[in-house]
C-alpha positions in Angstrom: 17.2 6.6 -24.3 16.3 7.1 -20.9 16.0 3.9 -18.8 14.0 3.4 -15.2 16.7 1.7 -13.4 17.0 -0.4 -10.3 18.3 2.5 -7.7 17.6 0.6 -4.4 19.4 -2.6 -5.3 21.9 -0.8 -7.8 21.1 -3.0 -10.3 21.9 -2.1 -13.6 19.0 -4.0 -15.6 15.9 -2.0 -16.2 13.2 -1.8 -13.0 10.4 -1.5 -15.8 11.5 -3.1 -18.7 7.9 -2.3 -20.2 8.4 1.5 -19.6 11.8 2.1 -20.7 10.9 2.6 -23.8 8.4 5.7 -23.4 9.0 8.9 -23.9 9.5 11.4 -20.5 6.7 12.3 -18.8 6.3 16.3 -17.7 7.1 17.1 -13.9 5.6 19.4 -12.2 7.0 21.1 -9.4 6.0 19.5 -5.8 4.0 22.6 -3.6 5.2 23.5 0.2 2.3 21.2 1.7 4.4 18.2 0.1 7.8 17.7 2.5 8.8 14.9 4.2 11.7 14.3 7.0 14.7 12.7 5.3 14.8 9.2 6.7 18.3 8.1 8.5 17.7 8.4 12.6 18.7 5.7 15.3 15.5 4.0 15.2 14.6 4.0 11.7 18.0 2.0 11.2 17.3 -0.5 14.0 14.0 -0.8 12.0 16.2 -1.3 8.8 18.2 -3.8 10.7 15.6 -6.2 11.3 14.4 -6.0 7.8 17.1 -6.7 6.2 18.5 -9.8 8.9 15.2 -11.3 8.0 15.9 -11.3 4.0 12.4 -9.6 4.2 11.1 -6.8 1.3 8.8 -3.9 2.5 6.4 -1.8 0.0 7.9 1.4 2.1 11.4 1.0 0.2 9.8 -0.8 -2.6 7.4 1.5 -3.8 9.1 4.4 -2.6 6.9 5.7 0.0 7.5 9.2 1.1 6.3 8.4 4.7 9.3 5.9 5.4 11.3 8.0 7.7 7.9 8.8 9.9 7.3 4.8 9.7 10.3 3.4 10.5 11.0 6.1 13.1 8.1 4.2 15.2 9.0 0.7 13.7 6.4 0.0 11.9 6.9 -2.0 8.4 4.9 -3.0 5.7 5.9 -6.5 4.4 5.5 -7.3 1.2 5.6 -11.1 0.6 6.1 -13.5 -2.2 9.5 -11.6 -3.7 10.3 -8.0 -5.1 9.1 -8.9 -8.6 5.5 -8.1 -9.8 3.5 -9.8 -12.8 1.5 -6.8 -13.8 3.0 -3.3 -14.9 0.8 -0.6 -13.5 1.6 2.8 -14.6 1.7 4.1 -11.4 3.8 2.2 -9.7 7.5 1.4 -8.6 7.9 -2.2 -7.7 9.8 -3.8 -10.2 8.1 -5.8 -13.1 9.1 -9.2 -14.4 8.6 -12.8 -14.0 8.8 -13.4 -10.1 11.0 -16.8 -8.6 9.3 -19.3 -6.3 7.4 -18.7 -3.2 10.0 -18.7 0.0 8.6 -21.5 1.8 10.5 -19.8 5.2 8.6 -16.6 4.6 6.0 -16.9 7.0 8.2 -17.7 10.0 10.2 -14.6 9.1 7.9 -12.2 8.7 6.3 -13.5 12.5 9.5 -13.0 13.8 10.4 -9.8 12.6 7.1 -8.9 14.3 8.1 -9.9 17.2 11.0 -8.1 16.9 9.9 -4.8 15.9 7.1 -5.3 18.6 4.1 -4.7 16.7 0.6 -4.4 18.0 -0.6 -4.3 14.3 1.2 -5.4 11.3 0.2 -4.6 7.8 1.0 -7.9 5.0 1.1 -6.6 1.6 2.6 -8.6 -1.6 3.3 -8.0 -5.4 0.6 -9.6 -8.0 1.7 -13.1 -8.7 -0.8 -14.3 -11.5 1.9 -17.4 -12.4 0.9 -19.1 -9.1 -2.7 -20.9 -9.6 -4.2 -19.2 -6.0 -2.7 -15.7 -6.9 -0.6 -16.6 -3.7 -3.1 -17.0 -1.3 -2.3 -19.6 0.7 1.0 -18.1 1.0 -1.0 -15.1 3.2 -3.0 -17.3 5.1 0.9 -19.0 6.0 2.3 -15.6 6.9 -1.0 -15.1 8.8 -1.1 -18.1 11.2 2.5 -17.8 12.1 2.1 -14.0 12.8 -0.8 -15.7 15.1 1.2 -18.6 16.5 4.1 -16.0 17.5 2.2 -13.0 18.6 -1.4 -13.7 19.3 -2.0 -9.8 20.3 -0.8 -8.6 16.9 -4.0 -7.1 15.0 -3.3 -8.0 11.1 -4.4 -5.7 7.9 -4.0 -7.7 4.8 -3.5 -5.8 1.5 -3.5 -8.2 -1.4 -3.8 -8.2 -4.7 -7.0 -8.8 -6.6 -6.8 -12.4 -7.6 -8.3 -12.1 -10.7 -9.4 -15.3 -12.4 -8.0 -17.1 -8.9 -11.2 -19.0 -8.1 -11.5 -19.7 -4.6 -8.4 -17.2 -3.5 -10.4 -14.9 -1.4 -12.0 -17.4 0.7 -9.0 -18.9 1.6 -7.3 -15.3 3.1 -10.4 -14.5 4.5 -10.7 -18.1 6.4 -7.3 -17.6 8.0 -9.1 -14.3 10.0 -7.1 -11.3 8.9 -8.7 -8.3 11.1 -8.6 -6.0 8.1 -8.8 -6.7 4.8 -7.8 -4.4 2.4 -8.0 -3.8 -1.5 -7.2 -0.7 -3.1 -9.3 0.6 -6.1 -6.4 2.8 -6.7 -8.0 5.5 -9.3 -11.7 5.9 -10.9 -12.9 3.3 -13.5 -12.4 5.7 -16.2 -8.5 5.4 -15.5 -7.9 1.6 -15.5 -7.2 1.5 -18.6 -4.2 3.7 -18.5 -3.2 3.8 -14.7 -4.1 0.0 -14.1 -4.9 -2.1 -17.2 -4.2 -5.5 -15.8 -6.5 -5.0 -13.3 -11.3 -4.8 -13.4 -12.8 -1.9 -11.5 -16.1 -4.0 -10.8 -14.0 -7.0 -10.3 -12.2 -5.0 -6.9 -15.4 -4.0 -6.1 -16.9 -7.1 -5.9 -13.6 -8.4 -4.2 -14.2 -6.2 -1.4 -17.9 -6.6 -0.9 -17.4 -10.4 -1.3 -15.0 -10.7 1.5 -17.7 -8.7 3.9 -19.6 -11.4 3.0 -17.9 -14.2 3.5 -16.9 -12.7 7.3 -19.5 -9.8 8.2 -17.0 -8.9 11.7 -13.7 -8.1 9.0 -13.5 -4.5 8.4 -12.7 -3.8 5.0 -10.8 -0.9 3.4 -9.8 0.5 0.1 -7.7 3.3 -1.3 -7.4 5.3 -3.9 -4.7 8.0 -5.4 -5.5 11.9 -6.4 -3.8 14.0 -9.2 -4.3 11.3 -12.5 -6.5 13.4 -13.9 -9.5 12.3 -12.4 -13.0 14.5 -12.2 -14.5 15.2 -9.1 -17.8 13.3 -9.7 -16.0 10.2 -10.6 -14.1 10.3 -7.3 -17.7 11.2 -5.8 -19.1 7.9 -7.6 -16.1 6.1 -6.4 -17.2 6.7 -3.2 -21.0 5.4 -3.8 -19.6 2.3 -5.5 -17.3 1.4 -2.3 -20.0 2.3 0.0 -22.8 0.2 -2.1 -20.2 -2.8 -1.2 -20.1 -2.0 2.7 -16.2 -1.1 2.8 -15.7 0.6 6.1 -12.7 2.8 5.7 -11.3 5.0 2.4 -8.0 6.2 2.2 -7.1 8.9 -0.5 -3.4 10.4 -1.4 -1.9 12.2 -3.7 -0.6 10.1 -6.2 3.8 11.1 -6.7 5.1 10.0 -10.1 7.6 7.6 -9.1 9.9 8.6 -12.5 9.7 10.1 -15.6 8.2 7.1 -17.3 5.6 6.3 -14.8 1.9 8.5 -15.6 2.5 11.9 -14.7 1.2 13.8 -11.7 -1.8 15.7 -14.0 -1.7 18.2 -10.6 -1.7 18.6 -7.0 -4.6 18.5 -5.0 -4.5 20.9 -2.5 -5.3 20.5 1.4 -8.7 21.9 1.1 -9.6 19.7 -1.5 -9.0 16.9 0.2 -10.5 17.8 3.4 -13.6 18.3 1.4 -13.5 15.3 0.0 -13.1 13.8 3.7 -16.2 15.9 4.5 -18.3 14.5 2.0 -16.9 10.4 2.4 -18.0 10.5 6.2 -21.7 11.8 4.8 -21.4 8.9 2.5 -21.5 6.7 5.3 -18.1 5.5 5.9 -17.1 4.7 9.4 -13.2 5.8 8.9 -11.7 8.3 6.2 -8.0 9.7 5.8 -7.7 12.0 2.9 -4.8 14.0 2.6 -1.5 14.3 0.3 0.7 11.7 1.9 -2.3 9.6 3.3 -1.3 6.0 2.0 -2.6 2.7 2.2 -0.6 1.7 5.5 0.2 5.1 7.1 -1.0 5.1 10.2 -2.9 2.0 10.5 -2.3 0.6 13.7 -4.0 3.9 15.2 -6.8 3.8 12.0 -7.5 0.2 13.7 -8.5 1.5 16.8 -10.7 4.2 15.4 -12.3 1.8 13.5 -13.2 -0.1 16.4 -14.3 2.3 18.3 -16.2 3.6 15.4 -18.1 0.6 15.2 -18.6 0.0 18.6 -20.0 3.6 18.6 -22.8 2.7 15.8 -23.8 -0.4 17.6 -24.3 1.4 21.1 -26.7 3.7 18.2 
C-alpha cells in the first residue's frame, strides 16, 4: 500500500492519514506551458533563513507551491499561522491533516518580525483550519495583525483565512483588526464540494465574503479558485456571477496540480487560451482585478495585485 508521506519534514508517519488508504489516482503528463525555475539561489536561501530562525511555517513549502523559487527569489512569504496541522482533509490539498497542538502565543511577534526582516511592503497571513479552537482562530489573526501594525505600520496586509464555519462572531473580529485585503478562496464550483472540499459550504464562503464587505465597505475582498477538477465552463461562469453578486473585487484562477497520487486527480489541463478567455469574460463581469493563468495562486503576486487594485478603484471613483 502506497502511503502519502511527510517529504518536507522526513517524517515517516503518514501526511494524510485519511488518504493513505485510496487507491492511485491517474497522472497525466504536465504540457510545456507548466515549468517552473528550480528554487535554490542566494536570495531564496536568505528568505529560507529567516523563516526558519523565526520557527515560522509558510503555505509556499507547505502546500507545495510551484511558484516558490520566483517568491522567495524577491522575499516574499506567505505565513501560515496557528501550526502545520490542519483539521479538515481537503482532497486537493497538501498541508498535513490531523489534530493541531495549541496556539503559539509568541506567534504574532514573530511573524512582525520576520516582516521586518524580509522588508515587506505587503505581507500575505494565511493559516490551516482550526475547528477545535471555539473562534476558528480568529483572534489569533487579529494578534499577528496588530503586531505586523505595531512593527511596520507601512506594511499593507492580505488575510487568507479559513471559513469559520459555525465560529459565530469570528469574521467580525478579523475584520475589526483592519486587514487591507481579505481573502477567502471558493476554491472549485459548488458542484465539486462534495468531493474536492466536503468540510467546507459553497453559500457559506459566499456569504463569508460578502459579509465581510459589509461589515467594512473600504476592505477589498478576494477569492480564488482552481481549474482542471473537472469543472464545466458554465459552472465556473456562475462562479463568477455568485462572487460578483457578493461585491468581491478581485478573482484569482489556477490550474489546480495534484499534489500526489492520492489527492483528486488533475481531470486536464487548461490551456493558456482558456484561461485568458476566462480573464476576458471576469473583467465583463465586473470585477475590478483578475489573474487567470496556470500558476496564478492565491498569493502570487500580491503585493503588485494590491496596487492595481487600488488604482483600479481609484480609477472607478474618478468615473
Amino acid at each position: 500500500m502506497a502511503l502519502v508521506l511527510d517529504l518536507l519534514n522526513r517524517d515517516p508517519r503518514p501526511r494524510h492519514p485519511e488518504k493513505a488508504s485510496r487507491p492511485d489516482q491517474p497522472v497525466l503528463r504536465k504540457p510545456d506551458w507548466i515549468r517552473v525555475k528550480a528554487p535554490g539561489s542566494a536570495r531564496w536561501a536568505a528568505t529560507n533563513r529567516i523563516v526558519k530562525e523565526h520557527k515560522l511555517s509558510t503555505v509556499c513549502e507547505e502546500a507545495g507551491c510551484p511558484n516558490i523559487g520566483e517568491c522567495w527569489e524577491k522575499k516574499h512569504a506567505t505565513f501560515m499561522i496557528m501550526g502545520d496541522v490542519c483539521t479538515r482533509a481537503c482532497a486537493f490539498c497538501n498541508v498535513k491533516t490531523g489534530l493541531p497542538g495549541a496556539l503559539d502565543a509568541d506567534e504574532p511577534a514573530r511573524v512582525a518580525d520576520a516582516v521586518v526582516k524580509l522588508g515587506l511592503n505587503h505581507v500575505v497571513i494565511t493559516s490551516v483550519d482550526r475547528d477545535d479552537l471555539a473562534d476558528g482562530g480568529a483572534e489569533h489573526f487579529a494578534q499577528v495583525i496588530r503586531a505586523i501594525r505595531g512593527s511596520t505600520p507601512a506594511t499593507t496586509i492580505e488575510v487568507l483565512t479559513p471559513d469559520f464555519l459555525r465560529k459565530g462572531g469570528a469574521l467580525e473580529r478579523v475584520v475589526a483588526a483592519k486587514p487591507d485585503v481579505f481573502n477567502h478562496n471558493l476554491e472549485t464550483v459548488a458542484s465539486k464540494y462534495l468531493s474536492v472540499r466536503p468540510g467546507a459550504r459553497y453559500f457559506h464562503s459566499l456569504r463569508l465574503l460578502q459579509r465581510a464587505k459589509e461589515l467594512d465597505p473600504g476592505l477589498f475582498t478576494k477569492s480564488g479558485i482552481m481549474v482542471g477538477l473537472g469543472e464545466e465552463r458554465n459552472e465556473v461562469l456562475q462562479l463568477m456571477d455568485d462572487l460578483r453578486s457578493a461585491d468581491v473585487d478581485f478573482l484569482t484562477i489556477g490550474q489546480y496540480l495534484a499534489p500526489s497520487r492520492k489527492h483528486h486527480p488533475v481531470v486536464r489541463f487548461v490551456t493558456p487560451d482558456e484561461f485568458k478567455g476566462m480573464e476576458t469574460i471576469a473583467y465583463t463581469k465586473g470585477f475590478a482585478l483578475v489573474s487567470a493563468s496556470p500558476l496564478t495562486r492565491s498569493s502570487h503576486h500580491a503585493g503588485e495585485d494590491f496596487a492595481k487594485l487600488k488604482a483600479a478603484r481609484l480609477s472607478r471613483l474618478r468615473h
